[in-house]
C-alpha positions in Angstrom: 16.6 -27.8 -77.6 18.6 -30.8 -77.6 17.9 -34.2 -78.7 20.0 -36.3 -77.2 20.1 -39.9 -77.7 20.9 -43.2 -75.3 21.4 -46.6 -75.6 22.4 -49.6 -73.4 22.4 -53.2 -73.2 18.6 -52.9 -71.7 16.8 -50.9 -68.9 19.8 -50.0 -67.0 20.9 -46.9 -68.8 18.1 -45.5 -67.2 19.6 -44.8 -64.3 21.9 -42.4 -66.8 18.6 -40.8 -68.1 17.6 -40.2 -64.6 20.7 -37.5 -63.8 20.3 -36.8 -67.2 17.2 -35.4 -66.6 18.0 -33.3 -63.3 20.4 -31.1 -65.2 18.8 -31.0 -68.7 15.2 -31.0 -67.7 14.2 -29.2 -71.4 15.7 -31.5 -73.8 14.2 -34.2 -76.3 15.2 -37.5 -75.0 15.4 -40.8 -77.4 16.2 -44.3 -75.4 17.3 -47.0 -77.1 17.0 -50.6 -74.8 18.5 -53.3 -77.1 17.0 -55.7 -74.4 16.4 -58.4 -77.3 20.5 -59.1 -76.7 20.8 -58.4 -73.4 23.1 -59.0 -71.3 26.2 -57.4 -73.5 28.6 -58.7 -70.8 30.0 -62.0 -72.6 28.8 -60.9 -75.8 32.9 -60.4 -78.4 33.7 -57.1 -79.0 32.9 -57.5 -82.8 29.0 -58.6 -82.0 28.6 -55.5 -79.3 30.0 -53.1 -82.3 27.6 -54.5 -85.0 25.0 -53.7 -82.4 26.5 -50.0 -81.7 26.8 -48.9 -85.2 23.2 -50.1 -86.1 21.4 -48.4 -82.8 23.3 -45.3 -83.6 22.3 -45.1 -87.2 18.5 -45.6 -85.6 19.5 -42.5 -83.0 20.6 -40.6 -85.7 18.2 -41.0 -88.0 15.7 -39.8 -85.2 17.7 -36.7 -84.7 19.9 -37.3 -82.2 22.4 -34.7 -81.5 24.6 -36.5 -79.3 24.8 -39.8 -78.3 25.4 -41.3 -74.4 26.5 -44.6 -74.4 24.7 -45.7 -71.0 26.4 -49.1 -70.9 29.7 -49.8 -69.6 30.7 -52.6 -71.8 29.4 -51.1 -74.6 31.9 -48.0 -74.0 34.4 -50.8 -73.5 33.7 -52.5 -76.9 32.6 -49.8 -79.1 33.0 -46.3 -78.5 36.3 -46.0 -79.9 34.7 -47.5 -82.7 32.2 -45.1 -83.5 34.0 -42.3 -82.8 36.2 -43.0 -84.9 33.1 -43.7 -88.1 30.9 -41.2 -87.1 33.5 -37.9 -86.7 30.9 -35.6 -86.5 28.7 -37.1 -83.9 29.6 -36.6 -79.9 29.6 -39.8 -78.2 29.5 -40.0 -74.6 30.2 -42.9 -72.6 31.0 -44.0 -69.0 33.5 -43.6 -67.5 34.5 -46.4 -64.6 34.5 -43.7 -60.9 37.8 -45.2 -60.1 39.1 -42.0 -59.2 37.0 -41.2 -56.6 37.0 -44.0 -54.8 40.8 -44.1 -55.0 41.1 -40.8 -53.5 38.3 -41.2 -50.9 39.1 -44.6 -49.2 40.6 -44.9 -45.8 41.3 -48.5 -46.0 43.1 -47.9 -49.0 40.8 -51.3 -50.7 38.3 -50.2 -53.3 35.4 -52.9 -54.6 34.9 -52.4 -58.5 31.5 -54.3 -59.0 30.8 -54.4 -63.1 30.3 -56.6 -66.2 33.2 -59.5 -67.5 32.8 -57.1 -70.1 34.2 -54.1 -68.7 36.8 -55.5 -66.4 38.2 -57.0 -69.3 38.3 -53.5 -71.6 40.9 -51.0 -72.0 39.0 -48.2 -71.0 38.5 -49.8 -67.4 42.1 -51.6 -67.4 43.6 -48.0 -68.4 41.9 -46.1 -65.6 42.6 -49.0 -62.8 46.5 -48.6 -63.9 46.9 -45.3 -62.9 46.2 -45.9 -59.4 46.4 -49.7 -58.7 49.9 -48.7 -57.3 47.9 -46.6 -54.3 45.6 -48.6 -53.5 44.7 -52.6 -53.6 41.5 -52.6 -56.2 39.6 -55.9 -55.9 36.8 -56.7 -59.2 34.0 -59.3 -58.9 31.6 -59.4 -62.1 28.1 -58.4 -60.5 26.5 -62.1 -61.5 23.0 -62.3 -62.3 22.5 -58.3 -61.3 21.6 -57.4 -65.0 18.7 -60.4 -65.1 17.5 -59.1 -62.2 16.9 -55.4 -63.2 15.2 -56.2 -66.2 13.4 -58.8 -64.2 12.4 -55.9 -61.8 13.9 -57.9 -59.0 15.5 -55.0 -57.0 14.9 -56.6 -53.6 14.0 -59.7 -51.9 15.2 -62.9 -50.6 16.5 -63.7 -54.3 17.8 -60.3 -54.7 20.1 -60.7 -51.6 21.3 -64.0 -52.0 22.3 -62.6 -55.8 24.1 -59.5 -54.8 25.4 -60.6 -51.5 27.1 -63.7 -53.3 29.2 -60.8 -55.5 29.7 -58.4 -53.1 30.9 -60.0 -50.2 34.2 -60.9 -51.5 34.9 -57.2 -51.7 33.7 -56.4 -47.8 35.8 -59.7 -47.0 39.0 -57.5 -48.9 38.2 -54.6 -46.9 36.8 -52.5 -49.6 35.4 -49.3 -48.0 34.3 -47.8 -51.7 32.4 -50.0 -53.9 32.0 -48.8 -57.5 29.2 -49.5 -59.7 30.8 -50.4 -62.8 27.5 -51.3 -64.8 24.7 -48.8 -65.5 22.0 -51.4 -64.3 23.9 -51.7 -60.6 22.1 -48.4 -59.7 18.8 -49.7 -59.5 20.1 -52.1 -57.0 22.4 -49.9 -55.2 19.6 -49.4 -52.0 19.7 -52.9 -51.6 23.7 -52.6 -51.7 24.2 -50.0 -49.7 22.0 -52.0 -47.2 24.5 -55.0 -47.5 27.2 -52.9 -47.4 26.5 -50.8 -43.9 27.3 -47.4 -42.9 30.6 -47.2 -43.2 31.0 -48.6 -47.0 30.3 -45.8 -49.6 28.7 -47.1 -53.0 29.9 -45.1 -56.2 27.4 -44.5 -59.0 29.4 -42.6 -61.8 26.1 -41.6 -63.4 26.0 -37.9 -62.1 29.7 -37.4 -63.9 28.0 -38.4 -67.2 25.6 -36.9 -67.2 27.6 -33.4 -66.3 30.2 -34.5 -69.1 27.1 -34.1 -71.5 26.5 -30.9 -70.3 29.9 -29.6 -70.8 30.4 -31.4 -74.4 27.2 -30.2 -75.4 28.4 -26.6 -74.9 31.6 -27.2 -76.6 29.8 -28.1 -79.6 28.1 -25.0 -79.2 24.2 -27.4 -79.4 21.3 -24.9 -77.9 19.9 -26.5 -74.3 17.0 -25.6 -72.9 14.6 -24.5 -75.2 12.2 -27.3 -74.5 9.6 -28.5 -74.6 10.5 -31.6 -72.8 10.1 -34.8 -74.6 11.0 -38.2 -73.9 10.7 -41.6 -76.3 10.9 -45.1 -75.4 12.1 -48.1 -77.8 13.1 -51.5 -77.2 14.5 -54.1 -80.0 12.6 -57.1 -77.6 9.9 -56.8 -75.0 9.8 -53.4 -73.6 8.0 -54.5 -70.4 11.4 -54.3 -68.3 11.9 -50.8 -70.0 8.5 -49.6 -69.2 8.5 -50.5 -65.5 11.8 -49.2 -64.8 10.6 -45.6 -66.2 7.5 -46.2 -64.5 9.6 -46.3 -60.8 11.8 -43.6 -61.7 8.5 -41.1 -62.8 7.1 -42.7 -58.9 10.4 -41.2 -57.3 
């Protein structure tokens, strides 16, 4: 059995532990929600790594085994970093679904929704470059979508005016893909996709990590499946956000 341990920004990196779950359904799960300095997205670089290093110290001193970074800007800001003081420890992160988009649009316009944060990091910056020469790639920082996940705000009148105010600017562009470049978009992406219409796909890259995890936990040769399933909860501030979140994605 596995322990594998997350961490993001807040709730959102639930939506990670959620296709987490559906291919390692044995494992022992830690989930780190550093919701007391939340949102990471206009946090420095320097701040987000202070906060990196000390939650994965707290993972590892749990057990972890390996460690998913469920948080976009996080990756952005840090994962380089602890990867490069923790040599031993696997470190996932995410990875913005670029790709995918690129190669599936047929308007050749793809909407990258996501953090200031992550449009601004190299990671993101790196993967946009090798294909901003195929197809026009149009960004708009998701404003106010992290406030209202871990509001539990995933619909209503203030929900739509929020994420219609960010998202039209890609439909305007013509964007017929729309990535989620944040891992609390998915909680909204119903109400997106909803916005959006039928002929606008909406591009969670959450499956991929969590099948990257499988694939690096085999490489480091960690045992999977032994179970019993387990599954803890911690928050550095109120973990009321955390806790209904869970809650929904138990309901589902």
């Amino acid at each position: 059995m596995a322990t594998i341990g997350i961490f993001d920004s807040g709730c959102g990196g639930l939506s990670v532990y959620r296709e987490l779950v559906k291919v390692l359904p044995q494992e022992r799960y830690l989930f780190f929600a550093d919701n007391a300095h939340c949102p990471y997205g206009e946090k420095t670089a320097l701040y987000i790594q202070r906060r990196a290093r000390y939650i994965t110290e707290w993972l590892l001193d749990k057990g972890a085994d390996i460690i998913v970074v469920a948080c976009n800007t996080a990756t952005a800001a840090a994962i380089a970093t602890l990867r490069a003081e923790y040599p031993d420890v696997p470190f996932i992160g995410m990875e913005p679904a670029v790709k995918p988009a690129a190669l599936g649009t047929k308007t050749g316009v793809i909407g990258v929704l996501a953090t200031a944060g992550t449009l601004k990091g190299s990671k993101y910056l790196n993967t946009r470059g090798r294909f901003q020469d195929d197809v026009t790639i149009v960004e708009h920082v998701g404003q106010g979508f992290v406030e209202l996940v871990e509001n539990g705000i995933l619909d209503g009148p203030e929900a739509q005016e929020t994420v219609s105010a960010s998202l039209q600017p890609l439909l305007d562009a013509g964007a017929d893909r729309i990535v989620l470049g944040c891992t609390h978009y998915p909680f909204l992406q119903p109400l997106i996709e909803r916005l959006c219409g039928p002929d606008v796909q909406v591009i969670d890259p959450a499956p991929a990590v969590a099948r990257q995890t499988v694939r690096i936990l085999g490489e480091r040769g960690i045992p999977v499946g032994a179970g019993p399933f387990s599954v803890s909860l911690h928050a550095s501030g109120d973990p009321a956000a955390l806790q209904r979140i869970f809650k929904r994605i138990n309901q589902q």
